[in-house]
VMD Tcl script that builds the backbone (N, CA, C; Angstrom):
set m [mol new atoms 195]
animate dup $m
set s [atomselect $m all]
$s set {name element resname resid chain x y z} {
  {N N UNK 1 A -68.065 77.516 8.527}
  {CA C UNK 1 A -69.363 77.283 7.922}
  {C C UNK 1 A -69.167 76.532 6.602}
  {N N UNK 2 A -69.888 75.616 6.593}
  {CA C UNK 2 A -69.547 74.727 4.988}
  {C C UNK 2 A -70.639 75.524 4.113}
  {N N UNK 3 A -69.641 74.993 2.979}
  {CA C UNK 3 A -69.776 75.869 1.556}
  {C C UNK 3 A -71.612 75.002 0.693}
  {N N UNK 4 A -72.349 76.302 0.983}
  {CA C UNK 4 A -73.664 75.772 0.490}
  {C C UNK 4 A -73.686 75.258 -1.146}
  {N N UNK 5 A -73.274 74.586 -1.537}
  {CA C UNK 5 A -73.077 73.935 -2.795}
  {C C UNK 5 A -74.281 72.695 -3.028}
  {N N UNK 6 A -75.104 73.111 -4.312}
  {CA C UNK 6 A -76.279 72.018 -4.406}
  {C C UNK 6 A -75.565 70.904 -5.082}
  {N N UNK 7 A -74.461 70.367 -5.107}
  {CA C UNK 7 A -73.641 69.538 -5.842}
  {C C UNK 7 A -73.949 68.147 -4.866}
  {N N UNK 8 A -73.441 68.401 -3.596}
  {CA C UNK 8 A -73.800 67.446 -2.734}
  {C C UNK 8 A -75.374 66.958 -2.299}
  {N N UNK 9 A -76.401 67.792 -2.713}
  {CA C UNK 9 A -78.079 67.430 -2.439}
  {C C UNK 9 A -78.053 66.707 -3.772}
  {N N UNK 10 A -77.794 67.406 -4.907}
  {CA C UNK 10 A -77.722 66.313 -6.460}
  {C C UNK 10 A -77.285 64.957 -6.397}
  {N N UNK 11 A -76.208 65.449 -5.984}
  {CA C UNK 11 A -75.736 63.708 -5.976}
  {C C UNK 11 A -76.370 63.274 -5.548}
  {N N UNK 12 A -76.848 63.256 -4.386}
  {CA C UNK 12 A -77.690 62.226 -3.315}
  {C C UNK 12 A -79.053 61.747 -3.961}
  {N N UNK 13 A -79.835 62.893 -4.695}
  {CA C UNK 13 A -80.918 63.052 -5.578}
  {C C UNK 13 A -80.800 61.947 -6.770}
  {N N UNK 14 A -79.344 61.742 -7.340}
  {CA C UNK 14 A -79.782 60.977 -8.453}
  {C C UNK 14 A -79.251 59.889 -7.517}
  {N N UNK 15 A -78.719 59.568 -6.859}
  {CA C UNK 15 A -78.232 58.354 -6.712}
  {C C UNK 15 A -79.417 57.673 -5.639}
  {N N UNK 16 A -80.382 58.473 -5.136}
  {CA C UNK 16 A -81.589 57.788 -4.645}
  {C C UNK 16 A -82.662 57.810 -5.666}
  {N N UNK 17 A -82.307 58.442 -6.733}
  {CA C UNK 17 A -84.065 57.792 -7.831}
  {C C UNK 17 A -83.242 56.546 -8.712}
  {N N UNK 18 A -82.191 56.580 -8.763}
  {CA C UNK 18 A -81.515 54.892 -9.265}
  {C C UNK 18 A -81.893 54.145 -8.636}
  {N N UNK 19 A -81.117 54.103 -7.416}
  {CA C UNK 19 A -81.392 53.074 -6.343}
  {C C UNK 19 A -83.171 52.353 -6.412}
  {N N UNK 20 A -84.062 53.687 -6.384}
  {CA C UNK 20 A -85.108 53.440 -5.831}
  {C C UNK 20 A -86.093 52.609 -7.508}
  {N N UNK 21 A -85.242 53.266 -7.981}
  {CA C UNK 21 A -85.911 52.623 -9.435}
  {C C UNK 21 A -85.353 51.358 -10.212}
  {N N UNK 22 A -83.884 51.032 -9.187}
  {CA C UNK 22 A -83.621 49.348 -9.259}
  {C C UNK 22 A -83.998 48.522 -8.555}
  {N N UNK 23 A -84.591 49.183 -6.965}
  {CA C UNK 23 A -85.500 48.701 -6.186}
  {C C UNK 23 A -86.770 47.954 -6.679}
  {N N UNK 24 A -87.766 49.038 -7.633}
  {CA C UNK 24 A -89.145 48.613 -8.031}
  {C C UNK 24 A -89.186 47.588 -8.980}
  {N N UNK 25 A -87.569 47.910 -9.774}
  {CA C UNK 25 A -87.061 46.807 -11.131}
  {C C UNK 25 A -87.542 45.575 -10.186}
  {N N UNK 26 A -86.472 45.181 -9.556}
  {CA C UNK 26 A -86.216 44.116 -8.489}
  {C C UNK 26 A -87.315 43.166 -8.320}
  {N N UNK 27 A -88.414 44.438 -7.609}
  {CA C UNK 27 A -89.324 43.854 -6.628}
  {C C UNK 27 A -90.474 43.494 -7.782}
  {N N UNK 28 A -90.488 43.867 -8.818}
  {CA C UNK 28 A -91.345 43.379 -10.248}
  {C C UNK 28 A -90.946 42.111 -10.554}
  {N N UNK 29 A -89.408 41.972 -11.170}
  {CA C UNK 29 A -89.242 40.766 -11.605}
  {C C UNK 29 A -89.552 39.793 -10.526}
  {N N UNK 30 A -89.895 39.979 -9.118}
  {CA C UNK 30 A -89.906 39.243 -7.810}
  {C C UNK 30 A -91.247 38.823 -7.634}
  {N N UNK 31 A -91.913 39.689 -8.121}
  {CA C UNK 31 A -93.574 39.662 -8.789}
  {C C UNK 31 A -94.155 39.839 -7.603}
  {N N UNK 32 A -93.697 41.229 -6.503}
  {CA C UNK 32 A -94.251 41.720 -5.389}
  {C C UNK 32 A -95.130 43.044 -6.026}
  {N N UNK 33 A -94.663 43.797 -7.309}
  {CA C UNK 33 A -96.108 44.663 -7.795}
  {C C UNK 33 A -95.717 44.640 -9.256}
  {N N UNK 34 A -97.077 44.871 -9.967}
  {CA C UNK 34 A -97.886 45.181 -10.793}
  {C C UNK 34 A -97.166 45.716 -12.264}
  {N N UNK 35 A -96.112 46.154 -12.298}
  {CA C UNK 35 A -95.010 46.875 -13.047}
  {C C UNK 35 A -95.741 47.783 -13.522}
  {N N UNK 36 A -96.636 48.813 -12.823}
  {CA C UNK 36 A -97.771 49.528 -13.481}
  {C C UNK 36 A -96.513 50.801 -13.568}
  {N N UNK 37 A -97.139 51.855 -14.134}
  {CA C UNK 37 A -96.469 53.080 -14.157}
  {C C UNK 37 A -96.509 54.127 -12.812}
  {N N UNK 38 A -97.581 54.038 -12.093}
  {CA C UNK 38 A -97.641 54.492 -10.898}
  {C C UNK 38 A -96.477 54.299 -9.932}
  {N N UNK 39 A -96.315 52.735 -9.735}
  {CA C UNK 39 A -95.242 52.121 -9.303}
  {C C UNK 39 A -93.491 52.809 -9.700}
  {N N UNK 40 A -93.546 53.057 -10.366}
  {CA C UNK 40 A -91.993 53.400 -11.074}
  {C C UNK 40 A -92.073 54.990 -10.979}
  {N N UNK 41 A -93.127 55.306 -10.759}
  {CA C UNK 41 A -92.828 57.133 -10.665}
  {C C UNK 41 A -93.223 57.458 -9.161}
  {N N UNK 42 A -93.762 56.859 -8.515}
  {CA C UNK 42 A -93.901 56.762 -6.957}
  {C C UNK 42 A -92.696 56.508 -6.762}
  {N N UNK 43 A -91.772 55.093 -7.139}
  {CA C UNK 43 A -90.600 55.132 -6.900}
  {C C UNK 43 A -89.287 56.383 -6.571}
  {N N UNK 44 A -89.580 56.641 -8.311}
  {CA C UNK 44 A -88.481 57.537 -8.576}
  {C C UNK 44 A -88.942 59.258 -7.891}
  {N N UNK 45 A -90.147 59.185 -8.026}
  {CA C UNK 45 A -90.336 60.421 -6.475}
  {C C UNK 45 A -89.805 60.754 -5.415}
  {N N UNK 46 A -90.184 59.199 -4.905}
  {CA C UNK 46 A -89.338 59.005 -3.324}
  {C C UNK 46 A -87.828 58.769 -3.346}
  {N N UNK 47 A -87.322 58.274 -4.595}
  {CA C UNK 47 A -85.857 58.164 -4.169}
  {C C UNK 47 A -85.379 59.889 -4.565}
  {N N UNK 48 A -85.742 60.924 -4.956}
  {CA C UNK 48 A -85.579 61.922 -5.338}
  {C C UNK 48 A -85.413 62.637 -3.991}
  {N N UNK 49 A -86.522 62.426 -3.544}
  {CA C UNK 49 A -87.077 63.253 -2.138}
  {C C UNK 49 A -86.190 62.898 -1.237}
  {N N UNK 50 A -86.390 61.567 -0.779}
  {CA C UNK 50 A -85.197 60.879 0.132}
  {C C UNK 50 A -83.845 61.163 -0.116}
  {N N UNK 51 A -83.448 60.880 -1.359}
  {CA C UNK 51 A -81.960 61.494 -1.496}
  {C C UNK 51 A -81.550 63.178 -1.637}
  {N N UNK 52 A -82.406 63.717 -1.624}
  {CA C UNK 52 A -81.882 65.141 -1.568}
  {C C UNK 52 A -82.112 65.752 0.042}
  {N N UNK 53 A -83.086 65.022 0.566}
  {CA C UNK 53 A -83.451 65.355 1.847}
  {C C UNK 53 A -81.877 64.308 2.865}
  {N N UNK 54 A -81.411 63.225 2.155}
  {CA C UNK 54 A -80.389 62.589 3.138}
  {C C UNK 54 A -78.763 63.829 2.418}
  {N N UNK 55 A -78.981 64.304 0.942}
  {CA C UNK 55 A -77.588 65.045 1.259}
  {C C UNK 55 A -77.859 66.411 1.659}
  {N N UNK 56 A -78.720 66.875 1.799}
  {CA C UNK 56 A -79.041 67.879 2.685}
  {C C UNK 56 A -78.687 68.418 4.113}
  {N N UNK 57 A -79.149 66.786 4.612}
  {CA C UNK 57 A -78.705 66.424 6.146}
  {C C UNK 57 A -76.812 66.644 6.248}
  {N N UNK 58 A -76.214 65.591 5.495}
  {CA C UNK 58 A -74.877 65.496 5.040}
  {C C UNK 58 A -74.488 66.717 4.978}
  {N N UNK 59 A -74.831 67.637 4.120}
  {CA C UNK 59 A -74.335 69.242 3.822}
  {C C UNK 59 A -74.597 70.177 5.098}
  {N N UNK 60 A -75.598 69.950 5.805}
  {CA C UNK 60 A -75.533 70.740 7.272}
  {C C UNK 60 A -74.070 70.232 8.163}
  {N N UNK 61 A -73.711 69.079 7.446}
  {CA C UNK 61 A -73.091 68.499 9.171}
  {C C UNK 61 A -71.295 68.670 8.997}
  {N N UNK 62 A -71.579 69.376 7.736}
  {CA C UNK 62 A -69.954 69.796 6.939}
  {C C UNK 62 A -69.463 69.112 5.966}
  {N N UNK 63 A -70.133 68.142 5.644}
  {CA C UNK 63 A -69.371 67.087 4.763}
  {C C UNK 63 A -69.310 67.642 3.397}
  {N N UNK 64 A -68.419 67.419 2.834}
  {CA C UNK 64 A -68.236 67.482 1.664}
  {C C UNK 64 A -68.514 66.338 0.197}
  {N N UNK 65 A -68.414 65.282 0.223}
  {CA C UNK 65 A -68.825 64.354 -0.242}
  {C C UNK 65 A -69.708 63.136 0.039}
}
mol reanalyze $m
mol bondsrecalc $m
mol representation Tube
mol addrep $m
C-alpha cells in the first residue's frame, strides 16, 4: 500500500497554479483576454484543482514522485 503523504498532491498543486498562471500571462500578452482579475484567479483555481486532483491520481497508482 503506498504511503498516503500530501507531499505528492502539493507538488502537483503548486506546479499546476504556475503553469496555469503562465498560461493566462501568455495568453494576455497574446491579447486572447482581458488581463482582468477574474481571469488570473479562475486561472490559478483551476491549476490548483487540476494539479492536486492529477497528483492524487499519481498517489493512488503508487508513485512516489
Amino acid at each position: 500500500m503506498p504511503e498516503e503523504s500530501p507531499n505528492l498532491v502539493l507538488k502537483y498543486a503548486i506546479f499546476g497554479f504556475l503553469a496555469c498562471l503562465g498560461g493566462a500571462y501568455i495568453s494576455q500578452y497574446l491579447g486572447y483576454n482581458n488581463s482582468s482579475l477574474q481571469t488570473y484567479l479562475g486561472a490559478a483555481i483551476a491549476g490548483i484543482v487540476g494539479g492536486g486532483v492529477g497528483g492524487k491520481i499519481r498517489q493512488r497508482k503508487g508513485k512516489t514522485s
